[in-house]
Every structure is written in C-alpha cells, then in structure tokens.
C-alpha positions as CSV (number, residue, x, y, z in Angstrom):
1,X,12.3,-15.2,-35.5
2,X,11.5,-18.1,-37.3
3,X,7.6,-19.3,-38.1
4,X,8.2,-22.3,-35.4
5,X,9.8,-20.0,-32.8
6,X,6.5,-18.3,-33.1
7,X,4.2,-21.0,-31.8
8,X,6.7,-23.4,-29.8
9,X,4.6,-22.2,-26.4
10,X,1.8,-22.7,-27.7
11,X,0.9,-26.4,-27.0
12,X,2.0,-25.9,-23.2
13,X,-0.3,-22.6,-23.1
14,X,-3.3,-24.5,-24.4
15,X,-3.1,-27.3,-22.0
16,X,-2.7,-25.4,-19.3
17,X,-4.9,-22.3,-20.5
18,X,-8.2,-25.3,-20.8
19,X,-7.2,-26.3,-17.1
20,X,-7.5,-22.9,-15.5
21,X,-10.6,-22.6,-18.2
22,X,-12.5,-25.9,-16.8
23,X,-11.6,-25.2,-12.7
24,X,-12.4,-21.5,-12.7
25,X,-15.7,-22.4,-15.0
26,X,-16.5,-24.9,-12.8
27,X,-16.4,-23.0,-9.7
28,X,-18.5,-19.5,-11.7
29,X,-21.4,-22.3,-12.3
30,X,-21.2,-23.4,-8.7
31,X,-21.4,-20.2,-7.4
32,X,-22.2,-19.1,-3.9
33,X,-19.4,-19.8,-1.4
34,X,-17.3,-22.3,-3.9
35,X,-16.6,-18.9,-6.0
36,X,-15.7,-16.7,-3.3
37,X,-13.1,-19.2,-2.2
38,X,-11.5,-19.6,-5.5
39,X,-11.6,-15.9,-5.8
40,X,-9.9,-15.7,-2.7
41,X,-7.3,-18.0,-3.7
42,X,-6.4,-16.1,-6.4
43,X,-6.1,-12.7,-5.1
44,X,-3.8,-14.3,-2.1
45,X,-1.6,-15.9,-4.8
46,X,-1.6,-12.4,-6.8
47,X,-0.4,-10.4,-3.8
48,X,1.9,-12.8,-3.0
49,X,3.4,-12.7,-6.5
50,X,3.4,-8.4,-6.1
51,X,5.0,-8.8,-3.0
52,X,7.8,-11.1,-4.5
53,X,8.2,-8.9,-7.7
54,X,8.7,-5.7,-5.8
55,X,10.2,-6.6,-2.5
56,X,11.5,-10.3,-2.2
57,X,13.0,-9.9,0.8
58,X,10.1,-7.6,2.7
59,X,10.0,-7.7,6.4
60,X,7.3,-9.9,6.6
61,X,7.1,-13.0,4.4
62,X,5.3,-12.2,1.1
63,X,2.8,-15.6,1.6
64,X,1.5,-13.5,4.9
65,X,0.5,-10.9,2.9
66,X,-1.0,-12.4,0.2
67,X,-2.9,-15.1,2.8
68,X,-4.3,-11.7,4.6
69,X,-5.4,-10.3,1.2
70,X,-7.5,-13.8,0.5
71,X,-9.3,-13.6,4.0
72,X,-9.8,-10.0,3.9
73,X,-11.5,-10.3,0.2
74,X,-13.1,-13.5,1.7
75,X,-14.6,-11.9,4.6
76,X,-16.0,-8.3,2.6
77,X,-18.0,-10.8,0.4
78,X,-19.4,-12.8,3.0
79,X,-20.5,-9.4,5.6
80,X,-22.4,-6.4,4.8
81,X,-21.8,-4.1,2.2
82,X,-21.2,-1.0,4.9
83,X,-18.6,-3.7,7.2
84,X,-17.0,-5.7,4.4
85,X,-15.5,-2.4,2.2
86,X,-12.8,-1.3,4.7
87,X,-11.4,-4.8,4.9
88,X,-10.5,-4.4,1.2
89,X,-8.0,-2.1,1.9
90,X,-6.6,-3.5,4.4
91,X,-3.3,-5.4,2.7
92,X,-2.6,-2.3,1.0
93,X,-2.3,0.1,4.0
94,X,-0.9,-3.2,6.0
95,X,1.6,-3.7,3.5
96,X,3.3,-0.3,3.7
97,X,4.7,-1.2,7.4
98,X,6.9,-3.7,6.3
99,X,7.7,-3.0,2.3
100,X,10.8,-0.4,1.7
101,X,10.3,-0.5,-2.2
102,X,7.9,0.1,-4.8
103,X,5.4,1.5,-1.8
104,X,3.1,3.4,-4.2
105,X,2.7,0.9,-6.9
106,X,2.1,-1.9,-3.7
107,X,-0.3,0.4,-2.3
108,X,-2.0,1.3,-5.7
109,X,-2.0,-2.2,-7.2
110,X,-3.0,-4.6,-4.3
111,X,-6.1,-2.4,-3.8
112,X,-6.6,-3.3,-7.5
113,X,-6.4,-6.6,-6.7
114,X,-8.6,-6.6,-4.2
115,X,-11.5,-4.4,-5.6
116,X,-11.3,-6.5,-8.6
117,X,-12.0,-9.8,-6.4
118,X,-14.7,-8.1,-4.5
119,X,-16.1,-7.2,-8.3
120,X,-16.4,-10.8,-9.7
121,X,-17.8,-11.8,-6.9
122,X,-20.5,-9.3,-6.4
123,X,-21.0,-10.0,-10.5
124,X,-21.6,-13.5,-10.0
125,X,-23.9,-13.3,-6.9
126,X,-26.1,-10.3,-8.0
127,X,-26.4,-11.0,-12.2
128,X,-25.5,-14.5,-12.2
129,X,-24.1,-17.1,-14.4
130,X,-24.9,-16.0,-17.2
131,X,-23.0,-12.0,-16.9
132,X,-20.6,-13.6,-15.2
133,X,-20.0,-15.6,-18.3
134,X,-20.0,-13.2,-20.4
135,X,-17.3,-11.0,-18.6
136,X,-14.5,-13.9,-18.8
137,X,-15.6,-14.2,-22.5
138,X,-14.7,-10.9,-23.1
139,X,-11.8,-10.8,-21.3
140,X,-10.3,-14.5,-22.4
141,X,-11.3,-13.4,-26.4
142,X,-9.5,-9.9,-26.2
143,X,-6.6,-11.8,-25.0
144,X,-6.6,-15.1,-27.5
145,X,-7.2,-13.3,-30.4
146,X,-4.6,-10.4,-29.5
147,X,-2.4,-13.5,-29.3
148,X,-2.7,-14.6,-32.7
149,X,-3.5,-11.3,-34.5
150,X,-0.4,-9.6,-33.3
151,X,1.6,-13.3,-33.9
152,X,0.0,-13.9,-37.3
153,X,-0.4,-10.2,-38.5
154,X,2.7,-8.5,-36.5
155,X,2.9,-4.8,-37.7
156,X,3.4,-1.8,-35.1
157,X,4.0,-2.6,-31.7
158,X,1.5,-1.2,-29.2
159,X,4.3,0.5,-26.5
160,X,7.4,-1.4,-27.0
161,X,9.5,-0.4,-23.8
162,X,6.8,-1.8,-21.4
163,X,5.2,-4.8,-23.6
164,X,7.8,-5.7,-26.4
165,X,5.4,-8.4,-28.0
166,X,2.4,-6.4,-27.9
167,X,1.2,-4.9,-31.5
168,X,-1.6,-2.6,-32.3
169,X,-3.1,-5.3,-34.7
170,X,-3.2,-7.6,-31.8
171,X,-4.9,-4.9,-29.4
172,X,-7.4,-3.7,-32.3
173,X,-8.3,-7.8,-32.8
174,X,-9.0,-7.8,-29.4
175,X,-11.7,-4.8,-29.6
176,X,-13.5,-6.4,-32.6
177,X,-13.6,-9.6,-30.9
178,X,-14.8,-8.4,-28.0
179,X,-17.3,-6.7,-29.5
180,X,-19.0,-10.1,-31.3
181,X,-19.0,-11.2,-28.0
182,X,-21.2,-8.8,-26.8
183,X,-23.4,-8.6,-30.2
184,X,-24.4,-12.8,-28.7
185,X,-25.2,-12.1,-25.7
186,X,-27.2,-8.9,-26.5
187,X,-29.2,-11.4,-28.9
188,X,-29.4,-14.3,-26.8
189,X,-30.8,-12.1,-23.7
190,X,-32.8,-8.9,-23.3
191,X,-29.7,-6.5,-22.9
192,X,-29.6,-4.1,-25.6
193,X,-27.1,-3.7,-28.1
194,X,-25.2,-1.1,-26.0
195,X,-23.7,-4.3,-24.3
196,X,-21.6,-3.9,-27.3
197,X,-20.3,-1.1,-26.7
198,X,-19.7,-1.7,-23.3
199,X,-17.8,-5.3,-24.0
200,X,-15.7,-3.3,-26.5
201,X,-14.5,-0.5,-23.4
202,X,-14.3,-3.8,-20.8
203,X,-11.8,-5.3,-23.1
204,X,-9.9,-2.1,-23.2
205,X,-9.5,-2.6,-19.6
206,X,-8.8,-5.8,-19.5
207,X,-5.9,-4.2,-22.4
208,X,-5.3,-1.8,-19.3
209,X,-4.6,-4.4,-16.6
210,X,-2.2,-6.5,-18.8
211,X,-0.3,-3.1,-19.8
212,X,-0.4,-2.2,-16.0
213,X,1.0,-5.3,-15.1
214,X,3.7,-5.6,-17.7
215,X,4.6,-2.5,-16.6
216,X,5.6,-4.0,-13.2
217,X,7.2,-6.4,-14.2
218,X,9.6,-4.1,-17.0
219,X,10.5,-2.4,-13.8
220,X,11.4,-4.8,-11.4
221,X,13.7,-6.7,-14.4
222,X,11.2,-10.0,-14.3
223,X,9.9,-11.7,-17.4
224,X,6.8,-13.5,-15.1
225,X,5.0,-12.6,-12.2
226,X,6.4,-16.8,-10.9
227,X,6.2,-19.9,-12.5
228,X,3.0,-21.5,-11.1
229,X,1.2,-22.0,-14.3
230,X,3.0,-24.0,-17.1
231,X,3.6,-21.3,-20.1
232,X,1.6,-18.8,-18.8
233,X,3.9,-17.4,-15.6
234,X,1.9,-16.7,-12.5
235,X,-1.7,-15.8,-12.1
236,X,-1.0,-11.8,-11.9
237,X,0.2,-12.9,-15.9
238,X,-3.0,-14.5,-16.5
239,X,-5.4,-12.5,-14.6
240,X,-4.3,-9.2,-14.9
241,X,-6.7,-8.7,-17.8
242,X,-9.1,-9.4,-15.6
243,X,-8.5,-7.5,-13.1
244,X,-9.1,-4.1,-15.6
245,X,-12.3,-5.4,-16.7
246,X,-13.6,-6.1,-13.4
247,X,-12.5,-3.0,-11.8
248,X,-14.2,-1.4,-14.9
249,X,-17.6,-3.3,-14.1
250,X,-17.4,-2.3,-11.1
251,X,-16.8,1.5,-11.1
252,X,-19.3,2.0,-14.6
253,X,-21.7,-0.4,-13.5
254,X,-23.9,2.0,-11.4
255,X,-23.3,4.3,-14.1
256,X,-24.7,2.5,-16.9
257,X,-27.1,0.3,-15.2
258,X,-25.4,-2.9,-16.1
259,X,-26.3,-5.1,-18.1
260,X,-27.6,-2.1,-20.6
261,X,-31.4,-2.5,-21.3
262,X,-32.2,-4.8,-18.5
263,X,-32.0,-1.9,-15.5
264,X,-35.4,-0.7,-14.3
C-alpha cells in the first residue's frame, strides 16, 4: 500500500467526523430532552442498520424495528426508573418473532444498543456536561489516535480475521491516550486520579464495542454497517465504541462510585 493510499479517506472522514462532532456536542450541552431525542435517533438508526446486516429481508421491515427501539429508549428515559427498564428490552425480545437469522447476536446486541442509549443519557442528566464530556473524549481519542498509530506505526495486527486493519500499536495508543484524558479532567475537577485508570478500562471497551461490531459485520460479508455518514459507514461504525464504554459506565459505575473521589 502506498503512503497516499494510506490517507486518501482521510479528508472525507475529517469533514464528516467534525459534523457529527459539532451536532452531537451541541445537543450533550443542551441537554435535557434535546439529548434524549438525538440519542434516540441514533439507537433507531443502529438497529435499523443490525437489522439490515443480519436479516435484510426480515418479516417485518428493519425501519419498524429500529423506530420501536428509538421510542422504547425514548420513553425509559423520560418515566421512572422501576417502569422505564423493561421497555429496554423490548426490541430485542420483539425482534425474535420476525428475524430467522443471527437471532442470538440480534437478541444480544440490540439490548446493547439499548442499554448503552439509556447510559448516556442517565450520564448526562445525573453528572452533567462536564462527565458527559469527558466520556466521548475518551472514547473519540482511543479511536483517532488508534487511527493514526496503527496507520503511522503499523506492526502486529490486533486479531486479523475479524478487524484486518486493526494493530496492537494502534490499540495500545489508544490506552495511553485515553489515559491523558483522564489525568485533565482529574486535575481540572475534584475526581481523583483513579479517573485514570478508569478512562484507561472505558477505552478498552470502547476497543470492545468496535471489535464486537466488526465482528458482525466479518460475518454477515459487509464492509459497513450502511452508508449514511460520508467515509465513516453507518452510525453502528461510528458509535460502536461508544456503545462499550457506555455499557461499561454503566455496569462499573455503582461499583466504583463514579466519578472516583467525588462519591460520598
């Protein structure tokens, strides 16, 4: 591969990568219901794209599914904790009526999808801005600087068969950079400096999520999850990172009392 094969995306990636950037930016500083919409939007659109990858021709139209996992998400943020929960997994057990393929990964990954949506949200509205910040930071740095390390360094690939351009100097860049990320904020606010540590095992699963989602895709024969997004595929390509981190956040969270040194 030539030096100029290497980067001919890239222009198209960053133009599009600062749109999604300034919208999704836009709607975390809003907050409140403007978030949970665009959240909403996004996990429709990602089980829609599921849908498509494993079953195209599933016996009810993919966009149903994916516009039922967007109100369902929708709805658990907006009621009570105890009546919101069982509507997240709702799509998933839905879903298995009508798709004849793939039922397990369906099942297993759109109640990813979901919980992951429910996560940012419940980031943003209990922590605000600010953590919410600091999650896509560590999330959009593990995955820029993975980019370039593994494209600039190259070296031994991380697991070939599912993610052919993936290398372990890419994933490693990732963990250091994620790391810095969480040495600022721990300096800039009162969280102590085992937000490092935990930034460092969020970008792992945010390294998790784009694996899982590669995976998918190696399976079903598709080199994007659609073509919505101008050099970047669909938004399961883009977000998938995020879905591992959030789905971290949320399961450790509790466990850690996030964000580390500011719990009671």
């Amino acid at each position: 591969m030539t030096v100029g094969a290497k980067w001919d995306d890239l222009t198209l990636r960053l133009v599009s990568g600062l749109a999604m950037v300034a919208v999704g930016m836009g709607c975390v500083a809003l907050g409140g219901i403007w978030f949970h919409l665009l959240v909403a939007l996004i996990v429709a659109v990602m089980v829609w794209e599921l849908v498509c990858l494993m079953e195209p021709a599933a016996r009810i139209r993919p966009v149903h599914l994916g516009g039922i996992a967007g109100i369902a998400v929708f709805a658990a943020a907006e009621l009570p904790p105890g009546l919101g929960l069982p509507l997240l997994l709702v799509p998933s057990i839905l879903g298995l009526g009508f798709i004849t393929r793939g039922r397990s990964v369906y099942l297993a990954f759109t109640a990813l999808i979901l919980l992951a949506g429910f996560g940012m949200m419940a980031l943003r509205d209990d922590f605000g801005f600010v953590w919410m910040l600091w999650l896509v930071l560590v999330v959009i740095v593990t995955d820029v600087l993975g980019y370039f390390a593994g494209r600039m360094l190259g070296g031994p690939k991380f697991w070939p068969r599912v993610s052919p351009k993936k290398t372990w100097s890419g994933t490693v860049a990732g963990w250091l950079g994620s790391g810095l990320v969480g040495a600022i904020f721990a300096a800039a606010t009162e969280a102590g400096i085992g937000l490092v540590g935990v930034s460092i095992a969020a970008a792992m699963a945010s390294q998790m999520g784009d694996i899982a989602e590669s995976a998918i895709k190696r399976r079903v024969g598709a080199k994007d999850s659609s073509r919505l997004l101008p050099g970047h595929g669909g938004l399961l390509d883009r977000f998938d990172g995020m879905l591992g981190a959030s789905v971290f956040i949320v399961v450790v969270g509790p466990l850690t009392a996030f964000p580390p040194g500011l719990g009671p």
